[in-house]
C-alpha positions in Angstrom: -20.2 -1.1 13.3 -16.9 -2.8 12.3 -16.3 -4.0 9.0 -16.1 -7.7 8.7 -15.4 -8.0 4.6 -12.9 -6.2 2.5 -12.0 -6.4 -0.7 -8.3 -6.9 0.2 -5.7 -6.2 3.3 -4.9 -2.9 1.6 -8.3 -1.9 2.4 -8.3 -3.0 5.9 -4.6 -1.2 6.3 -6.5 1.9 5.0 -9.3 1.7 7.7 -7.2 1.5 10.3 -5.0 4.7 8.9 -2.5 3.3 6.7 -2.3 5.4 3.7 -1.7 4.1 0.6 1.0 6.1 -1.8 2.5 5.8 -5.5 5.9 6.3 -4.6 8.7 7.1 -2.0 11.4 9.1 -3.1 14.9 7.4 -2.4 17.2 8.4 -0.3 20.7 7.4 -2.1 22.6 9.9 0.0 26.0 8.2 1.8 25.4 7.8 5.5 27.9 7.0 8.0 27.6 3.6 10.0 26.6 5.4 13.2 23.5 7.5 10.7 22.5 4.5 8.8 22.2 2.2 11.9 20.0 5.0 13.7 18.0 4.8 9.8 17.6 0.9 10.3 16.4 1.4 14.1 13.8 3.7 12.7 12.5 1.9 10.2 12.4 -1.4 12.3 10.1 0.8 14.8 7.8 1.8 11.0 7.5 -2.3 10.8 6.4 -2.7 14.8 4.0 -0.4 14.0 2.7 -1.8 11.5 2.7 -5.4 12.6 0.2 -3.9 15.7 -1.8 -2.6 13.4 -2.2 -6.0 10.6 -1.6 -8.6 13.2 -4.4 -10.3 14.7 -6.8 -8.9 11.8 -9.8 -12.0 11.4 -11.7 -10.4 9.0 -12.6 -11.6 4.9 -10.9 -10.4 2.3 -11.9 -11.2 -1.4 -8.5 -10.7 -2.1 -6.6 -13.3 -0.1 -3.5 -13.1 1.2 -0.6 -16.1 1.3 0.8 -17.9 4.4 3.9 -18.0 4.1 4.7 -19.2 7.6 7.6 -21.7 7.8 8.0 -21.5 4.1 11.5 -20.1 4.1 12.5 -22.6 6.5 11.4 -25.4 5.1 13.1 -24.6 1.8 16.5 -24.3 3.5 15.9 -27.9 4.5 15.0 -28.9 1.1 18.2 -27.1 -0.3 20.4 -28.4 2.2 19.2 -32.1 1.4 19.9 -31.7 -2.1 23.7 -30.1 -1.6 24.1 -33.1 0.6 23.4 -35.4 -2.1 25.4 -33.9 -4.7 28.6 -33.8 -2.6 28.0 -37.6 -2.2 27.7 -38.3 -5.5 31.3 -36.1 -6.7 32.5 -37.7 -3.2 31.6 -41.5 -5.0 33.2 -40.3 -8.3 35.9 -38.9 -9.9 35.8 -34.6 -10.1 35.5 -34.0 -13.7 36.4 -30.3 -13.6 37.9 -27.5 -11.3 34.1 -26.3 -10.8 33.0 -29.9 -9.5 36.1 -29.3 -7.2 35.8 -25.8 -5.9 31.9 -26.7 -5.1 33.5 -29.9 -3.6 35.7 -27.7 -1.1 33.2 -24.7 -0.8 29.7 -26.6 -0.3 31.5 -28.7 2.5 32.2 -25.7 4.4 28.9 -24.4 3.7 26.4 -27.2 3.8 27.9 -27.3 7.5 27.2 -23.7 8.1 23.3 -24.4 6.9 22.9 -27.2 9.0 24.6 -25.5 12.1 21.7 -23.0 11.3 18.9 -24.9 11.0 20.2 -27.0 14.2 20.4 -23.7 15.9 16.9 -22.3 14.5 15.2 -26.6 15.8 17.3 -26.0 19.9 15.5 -22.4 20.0 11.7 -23.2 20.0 11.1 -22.6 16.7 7.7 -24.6 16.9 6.7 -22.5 19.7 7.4 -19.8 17.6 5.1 -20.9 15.2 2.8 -22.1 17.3 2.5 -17.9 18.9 2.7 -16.8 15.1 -0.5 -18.8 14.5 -2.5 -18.5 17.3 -1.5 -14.3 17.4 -2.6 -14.1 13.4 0.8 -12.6 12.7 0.9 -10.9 9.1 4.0 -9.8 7.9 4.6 -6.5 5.3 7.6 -8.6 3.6 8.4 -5.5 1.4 10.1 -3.6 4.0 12.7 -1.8 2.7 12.5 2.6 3.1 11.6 2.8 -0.1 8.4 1.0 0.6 7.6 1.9 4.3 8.0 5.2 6.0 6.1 7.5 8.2 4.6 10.5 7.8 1.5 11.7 9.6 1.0 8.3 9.3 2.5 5.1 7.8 2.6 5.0 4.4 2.9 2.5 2.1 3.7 1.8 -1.7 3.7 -2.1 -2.5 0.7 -4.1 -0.3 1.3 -7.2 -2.7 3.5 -9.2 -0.7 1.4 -8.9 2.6 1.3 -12.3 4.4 0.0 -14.8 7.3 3.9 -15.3 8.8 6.0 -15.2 11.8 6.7 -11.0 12.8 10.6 -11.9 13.3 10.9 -12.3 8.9 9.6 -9.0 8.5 13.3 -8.1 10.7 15.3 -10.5 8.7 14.1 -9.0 5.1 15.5 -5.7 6.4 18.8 -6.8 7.4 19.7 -10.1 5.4 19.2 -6.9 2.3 21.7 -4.9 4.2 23.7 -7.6 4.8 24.1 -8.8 1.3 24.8 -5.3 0.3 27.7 -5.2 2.6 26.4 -2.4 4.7 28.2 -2.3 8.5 25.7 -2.0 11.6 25.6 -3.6 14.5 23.3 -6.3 13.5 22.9 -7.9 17.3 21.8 -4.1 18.1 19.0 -4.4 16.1 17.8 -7.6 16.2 17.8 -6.5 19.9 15.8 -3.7 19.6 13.3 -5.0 17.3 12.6 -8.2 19.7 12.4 -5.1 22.3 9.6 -3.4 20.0 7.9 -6.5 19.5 7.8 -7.7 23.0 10.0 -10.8 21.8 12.1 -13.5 23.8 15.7 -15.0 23.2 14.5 -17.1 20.7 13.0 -14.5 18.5 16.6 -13.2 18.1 18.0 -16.5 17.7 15.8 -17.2 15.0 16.8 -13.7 13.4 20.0 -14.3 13.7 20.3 -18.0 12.2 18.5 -16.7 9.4 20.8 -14.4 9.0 24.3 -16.5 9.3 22.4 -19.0 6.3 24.3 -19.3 3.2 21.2 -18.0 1.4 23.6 -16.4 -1.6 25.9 -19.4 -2.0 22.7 -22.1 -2.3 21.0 -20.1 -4.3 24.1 -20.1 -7.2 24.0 -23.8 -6.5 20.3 -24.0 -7.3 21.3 -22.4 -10.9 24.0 -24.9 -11.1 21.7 -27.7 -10.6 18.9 -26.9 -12.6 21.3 -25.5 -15.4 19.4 -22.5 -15.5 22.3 -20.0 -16.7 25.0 -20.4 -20.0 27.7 -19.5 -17.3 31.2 -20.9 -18.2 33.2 -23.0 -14.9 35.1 -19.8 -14.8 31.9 -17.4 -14.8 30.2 -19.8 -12.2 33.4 -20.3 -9.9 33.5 -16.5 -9.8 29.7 -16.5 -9.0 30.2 -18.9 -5.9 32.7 -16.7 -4.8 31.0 -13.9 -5.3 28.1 -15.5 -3.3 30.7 -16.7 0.2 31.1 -12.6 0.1 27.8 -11.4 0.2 27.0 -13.9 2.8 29.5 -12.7 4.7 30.0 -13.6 8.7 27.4 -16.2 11.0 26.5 -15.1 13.8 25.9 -17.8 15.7 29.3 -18.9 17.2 28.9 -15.6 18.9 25.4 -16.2 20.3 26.9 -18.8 22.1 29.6 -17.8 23.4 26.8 -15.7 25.2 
């Protein structure tokens, strides 16, 4: 007879074969773009596996786990509003300092680039997206990374904690917006492609991925520091911080989409 209640997901993960471990020994050796891309296939095949194993799961559990459906989404709109307003407000006075300046020039540049995303993420069904996530019971792993995720005999897995109700494509973008902001080189469009392949997935699943992706998520999240004057840091200290943040974000990819 199936179970109905469980004490938590981790339970019902272990039913249906998921082992639990301690640990998974990392891997820090080098790998050469052409090895580490064939890594990141892999392990995006680990998290379609284990999305058809958690997704669609409508039992109990004592233990509840979050829905974090359109979560990251909708705070991307709120920081975007926010940015707005601060660049009107230097715009309606005088710049006091060379940081009120270089966010003056660099928040332009980049509030544009959020909103192209979040333009792009609204013209690609996003609320049919949603609408599939819900009505499938999609449950994402979140904590996807190879030290938390690999196969054996069977999946194993370290960290259950950040299970949750969300759309299947996030559990994608956590892999590669890390690898990204590490500065790693794959062929990202490869492996969005092969994911929404995995998944069974249309063109707006990797559209979605992708604007994700190409959002400033480094850059606003300095500015978030800034405005809640949450760090000590000197103009020079957060200047360099901003900068550092335009790196890590690195390319968008969504002039290229459409091109397509």
């Amino acid at each position: 007879m199936r179970r109905f209640f469980y004490d938590s997901f981790q339970d019902y993960a272990k039913e249906q074969g998921i082992k639990k471990v301690d640990f998974i020994l990392k891997n820090n050796e080098a790998l050469s773009k052409k090895l580490l891309e064939e890594r990141v296939l892999s392990q995006l095949q680990l998290i379609a596996e284990f999305h058809n194993i958690a997704c669609g799961f409508n039992g109990y559990l004592k233990k509840r786990i979050n829905n974090d459906t359109c979560k990251l989404v909708e705070e991307y709109k709120v920081q975007v509003k926010r940015l707005g307003k601060y660049l009107e407000k230097i715009k309606e006075q005088e710049v006091k300092n060379d940081l009120e300046k270089f966010i003056c020039i660099e928040g332009e540049k980049q509030l544009e680039r959020a909103d192209q995303c979040l333009d792009f993420i609204g013209e690609n069904s996003y609320m049919d997206l949603i609408s599939r996530s819900m009505k499938n019971i999609e449950i994402c792993l979140t904590d996807v990374d190879f030290d938390n995720l690999v196969k054996n005999e069977a999946l194993e897995i370290v960290n259950f904690d950040d299970v949750a109700y969300n759309l299947v494509e996030m559990d994608a973008y956590y892999l590669l917006y890390k690898l990204k902001k590490r500065g790693f080189v794959i062929d990202f469009y490869k492996c969005v492609d092969k994911f929404c392949s995995l998944e069974g997935l249309e063109d707006s699943s990797k559209n979605f991925i992708l604007a994700l992706l190409s959002y400033p998520h480094e850059f606003m999240r300095i500015y978030e520091k800034y405005r809640r004057n949450k760090k000590s840091w000197t103009e020079g200290e957060y200047i360099k911080r901003f900068s550092d943040a335009i790196r890590e974000d690195g390319i968008s990819f969504i002039n290229e989409v459409k091109k397509c």
